[in-house]
Kinemage of the C-alpha trace (Angstrom):
@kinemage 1
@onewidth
@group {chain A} dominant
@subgroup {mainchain}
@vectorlist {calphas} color= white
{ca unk a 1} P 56.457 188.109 94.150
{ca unk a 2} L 56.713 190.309 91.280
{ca unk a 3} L 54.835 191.423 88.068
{ca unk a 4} L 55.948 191.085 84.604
{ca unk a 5} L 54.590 191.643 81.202
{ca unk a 6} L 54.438 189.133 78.527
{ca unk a 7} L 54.062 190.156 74.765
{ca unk a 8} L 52.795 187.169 72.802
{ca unk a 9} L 54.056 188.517 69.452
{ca unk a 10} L 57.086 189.046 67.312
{ca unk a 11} L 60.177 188.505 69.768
{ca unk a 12} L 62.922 186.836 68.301
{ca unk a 13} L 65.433 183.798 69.807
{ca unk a 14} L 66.329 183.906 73.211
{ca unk a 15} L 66.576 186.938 75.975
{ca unk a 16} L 69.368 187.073 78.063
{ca unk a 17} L 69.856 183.159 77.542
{ca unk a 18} L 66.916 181.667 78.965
{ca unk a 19} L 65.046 178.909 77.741
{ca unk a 20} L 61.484 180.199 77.072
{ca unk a 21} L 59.762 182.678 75.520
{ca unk a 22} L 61.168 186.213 75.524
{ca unk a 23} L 60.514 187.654 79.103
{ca unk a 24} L 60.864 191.245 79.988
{ca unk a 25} L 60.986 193.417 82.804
{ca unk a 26} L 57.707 195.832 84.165
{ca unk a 27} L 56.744 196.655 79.761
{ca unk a 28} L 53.277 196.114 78.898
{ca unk a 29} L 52.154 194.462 75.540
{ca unk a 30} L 49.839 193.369 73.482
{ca unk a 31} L 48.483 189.842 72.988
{ca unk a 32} L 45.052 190.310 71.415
{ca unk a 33} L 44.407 194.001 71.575
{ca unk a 34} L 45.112 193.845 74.816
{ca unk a 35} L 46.747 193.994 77.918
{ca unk a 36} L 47.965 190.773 79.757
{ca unk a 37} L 49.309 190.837 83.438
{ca unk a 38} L 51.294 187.620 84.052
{ca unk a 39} L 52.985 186.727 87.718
{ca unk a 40} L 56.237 185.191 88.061
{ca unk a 41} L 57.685 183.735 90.996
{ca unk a 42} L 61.674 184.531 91.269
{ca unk a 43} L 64.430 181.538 92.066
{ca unk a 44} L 61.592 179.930 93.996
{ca unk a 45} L 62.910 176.798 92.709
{ca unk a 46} L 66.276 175.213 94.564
{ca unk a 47} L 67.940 173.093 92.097
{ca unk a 48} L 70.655 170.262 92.545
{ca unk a 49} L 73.206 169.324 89.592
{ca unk a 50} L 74.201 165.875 89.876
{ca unk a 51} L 73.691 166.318 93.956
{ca unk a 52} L 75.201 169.963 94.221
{ca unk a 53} L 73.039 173.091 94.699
{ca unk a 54} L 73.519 175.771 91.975
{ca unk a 55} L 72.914 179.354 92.467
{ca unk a 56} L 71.544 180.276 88.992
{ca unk a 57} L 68.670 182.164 88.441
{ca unk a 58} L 64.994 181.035 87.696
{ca unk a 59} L 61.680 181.663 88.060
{ca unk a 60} L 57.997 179.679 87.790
{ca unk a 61} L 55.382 180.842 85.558
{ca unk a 62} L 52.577 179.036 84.867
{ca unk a 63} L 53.784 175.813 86.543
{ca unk a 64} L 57.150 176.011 84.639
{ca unk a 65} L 60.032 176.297 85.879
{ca unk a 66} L 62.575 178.805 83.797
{ca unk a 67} L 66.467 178.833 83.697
{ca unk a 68} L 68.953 180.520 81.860
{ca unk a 69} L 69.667 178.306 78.534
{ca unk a 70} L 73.695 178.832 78.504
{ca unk a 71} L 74.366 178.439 82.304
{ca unk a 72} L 72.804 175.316 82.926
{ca unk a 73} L 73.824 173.901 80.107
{ca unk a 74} L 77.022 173.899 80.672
{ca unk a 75} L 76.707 172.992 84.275
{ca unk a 76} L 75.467 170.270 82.406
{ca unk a 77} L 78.296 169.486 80.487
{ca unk a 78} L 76.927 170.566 77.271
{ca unk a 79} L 77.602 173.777 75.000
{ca unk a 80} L 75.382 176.206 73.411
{ca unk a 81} L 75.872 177.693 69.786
{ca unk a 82} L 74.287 180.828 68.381
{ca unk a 83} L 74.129 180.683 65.206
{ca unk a 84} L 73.111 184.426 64.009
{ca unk a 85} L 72.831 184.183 60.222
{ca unk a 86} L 69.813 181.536 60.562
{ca unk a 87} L 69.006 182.616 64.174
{ca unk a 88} L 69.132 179.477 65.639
{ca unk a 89} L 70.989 177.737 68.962
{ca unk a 90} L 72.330 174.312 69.087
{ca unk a 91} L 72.702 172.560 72.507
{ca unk a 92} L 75.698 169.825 71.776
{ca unk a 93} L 77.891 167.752 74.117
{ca unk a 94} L 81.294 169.819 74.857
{ca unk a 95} L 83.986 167.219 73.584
{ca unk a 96} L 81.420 167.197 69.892
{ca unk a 97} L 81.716 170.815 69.855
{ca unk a 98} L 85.337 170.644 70.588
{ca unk a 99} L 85.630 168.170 68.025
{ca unk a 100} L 83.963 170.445 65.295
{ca unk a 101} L 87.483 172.798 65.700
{ca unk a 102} L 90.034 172.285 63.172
{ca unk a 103} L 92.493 173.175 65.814
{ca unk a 104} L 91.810 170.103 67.282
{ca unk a 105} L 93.596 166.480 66.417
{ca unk a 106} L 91.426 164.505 68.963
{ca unk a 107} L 90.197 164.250 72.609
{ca unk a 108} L 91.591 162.119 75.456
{ca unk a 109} L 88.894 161.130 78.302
{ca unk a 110} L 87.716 164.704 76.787
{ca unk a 111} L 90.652 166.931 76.732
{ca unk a 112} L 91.601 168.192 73.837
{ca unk a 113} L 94.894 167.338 71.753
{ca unk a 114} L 95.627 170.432 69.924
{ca unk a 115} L 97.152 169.709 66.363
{ca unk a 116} L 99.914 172.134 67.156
{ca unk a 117} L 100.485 169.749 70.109
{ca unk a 118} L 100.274 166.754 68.121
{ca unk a 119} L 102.183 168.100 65.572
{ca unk a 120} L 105.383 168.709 67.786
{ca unk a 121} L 105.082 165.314 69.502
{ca unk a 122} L 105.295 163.810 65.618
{ca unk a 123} L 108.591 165.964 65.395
{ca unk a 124} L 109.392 165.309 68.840
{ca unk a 125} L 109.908 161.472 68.071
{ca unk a 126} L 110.869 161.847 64.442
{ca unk a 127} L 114.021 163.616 65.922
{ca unk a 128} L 114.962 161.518 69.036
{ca unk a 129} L 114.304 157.874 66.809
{ca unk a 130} L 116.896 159.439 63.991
{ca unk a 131} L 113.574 158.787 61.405
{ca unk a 132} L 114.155 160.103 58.066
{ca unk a 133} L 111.610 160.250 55.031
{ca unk a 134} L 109.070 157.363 55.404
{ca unk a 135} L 106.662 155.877 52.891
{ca unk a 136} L 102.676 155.872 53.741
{ca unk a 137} L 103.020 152.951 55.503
{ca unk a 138} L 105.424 153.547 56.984
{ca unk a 139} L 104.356 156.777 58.337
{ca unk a 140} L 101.182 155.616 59.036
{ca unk a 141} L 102.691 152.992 62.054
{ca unk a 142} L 104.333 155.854 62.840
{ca unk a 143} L 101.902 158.227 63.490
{ca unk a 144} L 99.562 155.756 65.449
{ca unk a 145} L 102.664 155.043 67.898
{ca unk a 146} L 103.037 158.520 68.353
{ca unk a 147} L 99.250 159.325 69.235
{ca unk a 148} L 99.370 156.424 72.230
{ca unk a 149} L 102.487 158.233 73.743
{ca unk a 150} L 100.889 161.236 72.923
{ca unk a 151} L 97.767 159.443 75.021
{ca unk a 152} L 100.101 158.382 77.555
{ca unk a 153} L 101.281 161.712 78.489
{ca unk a 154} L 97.747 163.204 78.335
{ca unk a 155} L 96.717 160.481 81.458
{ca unk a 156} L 99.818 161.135 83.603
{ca unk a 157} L 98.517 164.645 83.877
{ca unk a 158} L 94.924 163.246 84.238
{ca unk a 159} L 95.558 161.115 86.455
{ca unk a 160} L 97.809 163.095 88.755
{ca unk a 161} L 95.387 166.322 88.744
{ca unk a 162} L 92.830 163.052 89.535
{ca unk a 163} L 95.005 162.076 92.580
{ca unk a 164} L 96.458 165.632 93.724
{ca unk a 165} L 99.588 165.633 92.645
{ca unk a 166} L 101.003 168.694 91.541
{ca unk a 167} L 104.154 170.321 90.463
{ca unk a 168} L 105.133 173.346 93.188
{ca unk a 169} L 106.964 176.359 92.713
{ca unk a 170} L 110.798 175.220 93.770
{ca unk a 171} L 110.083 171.701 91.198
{ca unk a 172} L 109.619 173.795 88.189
{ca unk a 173} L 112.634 176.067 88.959
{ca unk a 174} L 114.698 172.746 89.301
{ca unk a 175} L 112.880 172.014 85.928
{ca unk a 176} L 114.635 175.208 84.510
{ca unk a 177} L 117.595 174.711 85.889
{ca unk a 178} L 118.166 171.467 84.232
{ca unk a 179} L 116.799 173.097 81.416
{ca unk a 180} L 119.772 175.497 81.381
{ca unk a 181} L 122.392 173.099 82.424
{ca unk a 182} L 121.560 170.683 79.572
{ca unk a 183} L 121.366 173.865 77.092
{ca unk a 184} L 124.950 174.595 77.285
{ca unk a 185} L 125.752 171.655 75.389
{ca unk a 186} L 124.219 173.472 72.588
{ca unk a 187} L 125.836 176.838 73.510
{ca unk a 188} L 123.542 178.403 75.708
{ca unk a 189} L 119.480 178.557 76.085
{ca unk a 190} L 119.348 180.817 72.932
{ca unk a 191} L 120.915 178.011 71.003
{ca unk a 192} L 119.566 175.213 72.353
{ca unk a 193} L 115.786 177.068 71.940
{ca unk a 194} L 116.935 177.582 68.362
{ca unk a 195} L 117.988 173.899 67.654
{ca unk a 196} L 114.301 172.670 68.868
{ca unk a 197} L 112.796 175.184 66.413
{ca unk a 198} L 115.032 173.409 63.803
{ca unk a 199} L 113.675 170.294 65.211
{ca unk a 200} L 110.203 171.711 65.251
{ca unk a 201} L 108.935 172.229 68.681
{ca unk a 202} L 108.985 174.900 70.862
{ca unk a 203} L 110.826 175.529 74.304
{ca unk a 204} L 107.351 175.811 75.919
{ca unk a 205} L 106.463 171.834 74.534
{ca unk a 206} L 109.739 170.875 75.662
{ca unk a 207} L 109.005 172.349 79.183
{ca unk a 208} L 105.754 170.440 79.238
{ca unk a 209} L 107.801 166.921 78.070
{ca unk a 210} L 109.827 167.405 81.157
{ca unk a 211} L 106.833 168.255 83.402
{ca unk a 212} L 105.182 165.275 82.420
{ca unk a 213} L 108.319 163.287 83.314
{ca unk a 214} L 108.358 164.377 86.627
{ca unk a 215} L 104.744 164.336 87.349
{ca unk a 216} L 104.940 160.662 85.655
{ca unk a 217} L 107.688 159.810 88.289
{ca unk a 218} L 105.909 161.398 91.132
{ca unk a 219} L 102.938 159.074 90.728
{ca unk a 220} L 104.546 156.001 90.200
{ca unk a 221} L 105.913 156.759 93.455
{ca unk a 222} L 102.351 155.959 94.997
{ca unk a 223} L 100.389 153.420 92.605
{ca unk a 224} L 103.077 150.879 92.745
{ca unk a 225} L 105.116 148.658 95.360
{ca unk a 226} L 108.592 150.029 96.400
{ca unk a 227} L 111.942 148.241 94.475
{ca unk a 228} L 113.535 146.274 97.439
{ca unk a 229} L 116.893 145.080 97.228
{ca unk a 230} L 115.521 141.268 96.764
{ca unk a 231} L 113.502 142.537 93.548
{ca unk a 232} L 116.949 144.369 92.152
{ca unk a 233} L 119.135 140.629 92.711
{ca unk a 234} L 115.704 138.943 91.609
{ca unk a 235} L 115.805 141.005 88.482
{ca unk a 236} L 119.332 140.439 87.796
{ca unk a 237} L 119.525 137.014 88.220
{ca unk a 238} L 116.634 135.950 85.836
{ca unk a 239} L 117.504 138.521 82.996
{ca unk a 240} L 121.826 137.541 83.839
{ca unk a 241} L 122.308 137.726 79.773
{ca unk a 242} L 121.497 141.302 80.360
{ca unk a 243} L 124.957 141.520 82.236
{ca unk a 244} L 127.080 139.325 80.403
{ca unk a 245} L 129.557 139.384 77.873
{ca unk a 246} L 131.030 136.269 76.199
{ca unk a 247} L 134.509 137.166 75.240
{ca unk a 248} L 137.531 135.036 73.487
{ca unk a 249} L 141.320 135.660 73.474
{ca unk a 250} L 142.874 134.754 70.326
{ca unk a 251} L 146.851 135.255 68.613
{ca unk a 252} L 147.277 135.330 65.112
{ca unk a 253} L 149.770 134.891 62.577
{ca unk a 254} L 148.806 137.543 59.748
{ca unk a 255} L 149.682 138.267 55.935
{ca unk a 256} L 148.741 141.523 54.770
{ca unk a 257} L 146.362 141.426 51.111
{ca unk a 258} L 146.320 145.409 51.408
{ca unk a 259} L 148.807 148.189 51.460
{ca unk a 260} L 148.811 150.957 54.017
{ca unk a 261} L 145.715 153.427 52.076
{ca unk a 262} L 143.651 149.620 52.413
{ca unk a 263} L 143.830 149.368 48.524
{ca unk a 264} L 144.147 145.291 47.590
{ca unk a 265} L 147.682 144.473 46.429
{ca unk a 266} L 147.921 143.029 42.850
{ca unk a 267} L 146.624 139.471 42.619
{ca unk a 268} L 150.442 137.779 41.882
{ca unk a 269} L 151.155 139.578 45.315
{ca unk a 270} L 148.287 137.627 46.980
{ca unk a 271} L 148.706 134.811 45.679
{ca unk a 272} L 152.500 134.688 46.893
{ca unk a 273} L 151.337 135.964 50.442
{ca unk a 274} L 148.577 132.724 50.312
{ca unk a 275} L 151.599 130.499 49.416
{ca unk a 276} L 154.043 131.701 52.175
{ca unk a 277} L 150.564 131.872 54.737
{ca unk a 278} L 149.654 127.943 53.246
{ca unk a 279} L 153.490 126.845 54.089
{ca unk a 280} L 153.349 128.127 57.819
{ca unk a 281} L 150.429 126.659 58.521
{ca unk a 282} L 151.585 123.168 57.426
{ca unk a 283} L 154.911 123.801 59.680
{ca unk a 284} L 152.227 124.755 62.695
{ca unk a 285} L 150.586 121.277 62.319
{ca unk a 286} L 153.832 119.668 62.932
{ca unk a 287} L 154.150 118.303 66.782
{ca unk a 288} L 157.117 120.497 67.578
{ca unk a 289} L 155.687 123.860 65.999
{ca unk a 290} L 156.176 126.861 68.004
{ca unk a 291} L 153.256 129.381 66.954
{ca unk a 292} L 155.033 131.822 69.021
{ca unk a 293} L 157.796 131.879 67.472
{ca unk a 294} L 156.487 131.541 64.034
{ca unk a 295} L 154.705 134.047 65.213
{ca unk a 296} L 157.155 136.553 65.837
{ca unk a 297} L 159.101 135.552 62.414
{ca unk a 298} L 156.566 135.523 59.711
{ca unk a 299} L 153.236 138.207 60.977
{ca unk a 300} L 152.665 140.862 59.067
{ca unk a 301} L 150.576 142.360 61.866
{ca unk a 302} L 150.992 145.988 62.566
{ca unk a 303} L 149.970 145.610 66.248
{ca unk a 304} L 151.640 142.373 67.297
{ca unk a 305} L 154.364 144.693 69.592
{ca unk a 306} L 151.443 145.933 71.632
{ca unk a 307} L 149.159 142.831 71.703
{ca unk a 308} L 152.024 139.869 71.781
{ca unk a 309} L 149.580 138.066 74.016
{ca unk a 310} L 146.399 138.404 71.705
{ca unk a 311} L 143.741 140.126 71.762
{ca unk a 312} L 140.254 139.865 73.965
{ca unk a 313} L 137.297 141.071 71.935
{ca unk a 314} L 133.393 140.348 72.078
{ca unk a 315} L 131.018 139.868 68.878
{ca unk a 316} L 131.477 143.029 66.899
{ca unk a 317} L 134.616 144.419 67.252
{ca unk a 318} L 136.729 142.678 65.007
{ca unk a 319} L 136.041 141.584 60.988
{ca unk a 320} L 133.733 139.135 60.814
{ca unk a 321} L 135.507 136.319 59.153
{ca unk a 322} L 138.065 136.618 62.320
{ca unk a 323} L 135.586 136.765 65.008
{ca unk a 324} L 133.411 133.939 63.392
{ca unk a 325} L 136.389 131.687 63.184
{ca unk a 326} L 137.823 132.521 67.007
{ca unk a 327} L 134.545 131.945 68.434
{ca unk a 328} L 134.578 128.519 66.695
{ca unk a 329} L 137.599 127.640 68.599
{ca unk a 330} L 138.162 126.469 72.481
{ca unk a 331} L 141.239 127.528 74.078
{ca unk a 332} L 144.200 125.543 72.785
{ca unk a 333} L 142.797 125.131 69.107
{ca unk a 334} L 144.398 126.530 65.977
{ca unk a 335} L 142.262 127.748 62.942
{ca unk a 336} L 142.827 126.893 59.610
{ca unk a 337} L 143.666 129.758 56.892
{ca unk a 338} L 141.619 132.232 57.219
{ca unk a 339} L 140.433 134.667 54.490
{ca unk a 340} L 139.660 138.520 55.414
{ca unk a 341} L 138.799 141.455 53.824
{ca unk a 342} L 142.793 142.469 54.774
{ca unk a 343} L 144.533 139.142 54.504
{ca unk a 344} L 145.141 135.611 55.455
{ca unk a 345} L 144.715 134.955 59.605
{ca unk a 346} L 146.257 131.703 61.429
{ca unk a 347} L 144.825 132.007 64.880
{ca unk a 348} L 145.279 130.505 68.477
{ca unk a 349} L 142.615 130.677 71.006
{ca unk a 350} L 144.255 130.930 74.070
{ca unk a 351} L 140.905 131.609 76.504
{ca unk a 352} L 137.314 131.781 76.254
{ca unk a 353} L 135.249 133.606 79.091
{ca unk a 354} L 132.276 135.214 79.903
{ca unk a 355} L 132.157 139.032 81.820
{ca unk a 356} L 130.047 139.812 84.177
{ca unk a 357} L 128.998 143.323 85.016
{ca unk a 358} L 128.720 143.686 88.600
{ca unk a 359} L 125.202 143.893 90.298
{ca unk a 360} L 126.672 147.169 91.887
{ca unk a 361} L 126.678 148.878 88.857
{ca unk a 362} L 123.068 148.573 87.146
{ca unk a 363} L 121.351 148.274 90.214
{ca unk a 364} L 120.336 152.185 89.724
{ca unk a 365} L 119.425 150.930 86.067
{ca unk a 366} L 117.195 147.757 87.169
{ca unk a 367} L 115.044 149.782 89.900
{ca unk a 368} L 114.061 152.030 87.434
{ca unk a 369} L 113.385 149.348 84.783
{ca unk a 370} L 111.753 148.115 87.550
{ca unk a 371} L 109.362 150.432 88.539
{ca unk a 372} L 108.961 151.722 84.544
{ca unk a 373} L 107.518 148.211 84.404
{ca unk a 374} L 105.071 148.316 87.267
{ca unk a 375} L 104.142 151.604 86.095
{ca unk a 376} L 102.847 150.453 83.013
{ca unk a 377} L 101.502 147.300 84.113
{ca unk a 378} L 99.339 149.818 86.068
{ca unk a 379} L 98.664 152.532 82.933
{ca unk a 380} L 98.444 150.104 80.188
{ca unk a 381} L 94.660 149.675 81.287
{ca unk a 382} L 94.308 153.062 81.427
{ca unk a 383} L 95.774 153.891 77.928
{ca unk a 384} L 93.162 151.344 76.222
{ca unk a 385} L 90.353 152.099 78.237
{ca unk a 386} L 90.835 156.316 77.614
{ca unk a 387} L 88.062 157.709 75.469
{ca unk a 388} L 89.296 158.946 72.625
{ca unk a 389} L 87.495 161.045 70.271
{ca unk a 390} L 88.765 161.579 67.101
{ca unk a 391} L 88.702 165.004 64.669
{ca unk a 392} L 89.010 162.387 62.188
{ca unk a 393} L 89.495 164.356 58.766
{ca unk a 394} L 91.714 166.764 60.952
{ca unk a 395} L 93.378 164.231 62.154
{ca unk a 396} L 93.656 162.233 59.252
{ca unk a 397} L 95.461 165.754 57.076
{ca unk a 398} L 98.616 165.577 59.578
């Protein structure tokens, strides 16, 4: 046991943080004209956190038990302002005092998203989803996708801290070294740290994109079900469209509307190339017509030495008005005149087929579509169940 003094008098706020009147060491003072002893007893008191002991000073006077203000606060989760100009201390939760920084975009489960942070991911995705100027609409859809990814990577590093997982030493070399490897495509690390200044991010937030890749990969290693080789031919077989490409081999007999710079002749000169196109197409219709041969006498076609036998093409790859009217066709059937941006076309689809890619190539491409999807089905929850806090005009000035 120990003496003190108490002054009952003019001491202002708190001393050395704790929550009661000002308490000092072995000094006498005055309360009343006159001198009061007080006893104290020192960290009599063993006190338990949420279950765990903490060894923090206190002491018992007068049946009250005394702690230091700032310490347990926090222990409690809470911070502690001083406010000097009006001499007064505020006891807040942490994530509302957090929330109070204009540094600060918003709070995931109670982490903080920095507005520098937020800032680069808004770049980040502006760059990599070719986005240009956007109206406030726009912009607005925008910005609210970007803040759930933003989310999104905010958990995987929750989460993984949550279940151990860690990135060691040797992992973030690799990390580097991929770094540099992929830099030299923009002329070494200088340059490529340059170019994601121009984009608006530094290399440091790039690192950290990266990181959370492979920390995202590591734990959807253990919260979901191995790919088998039964969920890969599963996959492929219900999503075969995926995998396939219709294609159609077609001939054609053509007549040129353009000259060689693709300007349009003069209009007498089309309408003489219609007439001579018109004429073979009536000869084609007759039962002995050889579109071969007519072929060979009358097309104006530029490739016809190196594609005698047609050509094979899928939907996009050749003018529209062709493709349209070959993929109207079955093998065997001849078109009428058709009009293109270049000419007049007579074709002759000679197959129709479908491609197949085989399983053996996209089966890397399907296990990792496949566990991206289990993934999510497993974070999705915890995306819209995170607490966010929002710095809302903060926020809202990005």
């Amino acid at each position: 046991m120990k003496r003190f003094f108490h002054k009952f008098g003019a001491l202002k706020g708190f001393v050395a943080g704790f929550l009661c009147a000002a308490m000092l060491l072995s000094m006498p003072a005055f309360a009343d004209s006159l001198y009061t002893t007080i006893e104290v007893l020192w960290g009599k008191m063993q006190i338990l956190i949420n279950g765990e002991p903490v060894e923090l000073d206190n002491f018992v006077y007068n049946g009250r038990t005394y702690v230091p203000l700032r310490a347990y606060s926090e222990k409690l989760g809470k911070s502690v302002l001083y406010d000097d100009a009006t001499q007064s201390i505020s006891i807040a939760d942490r994530e509302e005092t957090l929330i109070m920084s204009k540094e600060i975009a918003f709070l995931v489960n109670g982490e903080a998203v920095r507005v520098s942070t937020f800032k680069q991911m808004l770049n980040w995705f502006k760059y990599n989803l070719e986005l240009g100027d956007m109206d406030a609409e726009t912009y607005a859809e925008f910005k609210e996708f970007v803040k759930q990814e933003t989310v999104a990577n905010f958990i995987v590093h929750q989460y993984s801290a949550d279940v151990g997982i860690n990135i060691g030493g040797a992992e973030k070399n690799a990390i580097e070294s991929q770094i540099a490897i992929y830099a030299n495509n923009f002329g070494g690390m200088s340059s490529f740290v340059k170019k994601l200044e121009d984009i608006g991010i530094t290399y440091d937030f790039y690192y950290w994109l990266q990181e959370t890749a492979l920390l995202k990969d590591k734990l959807t290693d253990i919260i979901i079900d191995p790919v088998t080789e039964l969920d890969i031919i599963d996959y492929y077989n219900k999503n075969i469209v995926l995998y396939s490409t219709k294609k159609v081999t077609a001939k054609q007999i053509f007549f040129s509307t353009t000259d060689d710079a693709g300007q349009l002749l003069s209009q007498s000169v089309r309408e003489e190339k219609r007439k001579i196109a018109e004429d073979v197409l009536r000869s084609l219709k007759r039962d002995d017509a050889d579109f071969d041969a007519l072929m060979q006498q009358h097309s104006e076609d530029p490739s016809l030495a190196e594609y005698p036998d047609g050509y094979t093409f899928t939907h996009g790859e050749m003018v529209t008005a062709f493709e349209q009217a070959a993929f109207a066709l079955q093998p065997g059937q001849m078109s009428e005149l058709v009009e293109s941006e270049l000419g007049y076309h007579i074709l002759l689809v000679t197959d129709r087929f479908t491609e197949y890619v085989p399983i053996e190539n996209v089966q890397e491409s399907i296990a990792n579509s496949l566990r991206n999807e289990r993934y999510y089905k497993f974070a999705e929850p915890q995306i819209q169940n995170a607490y966010i806090l929002m710095n809302k005009d903060v926020y809202d000035s990005i």
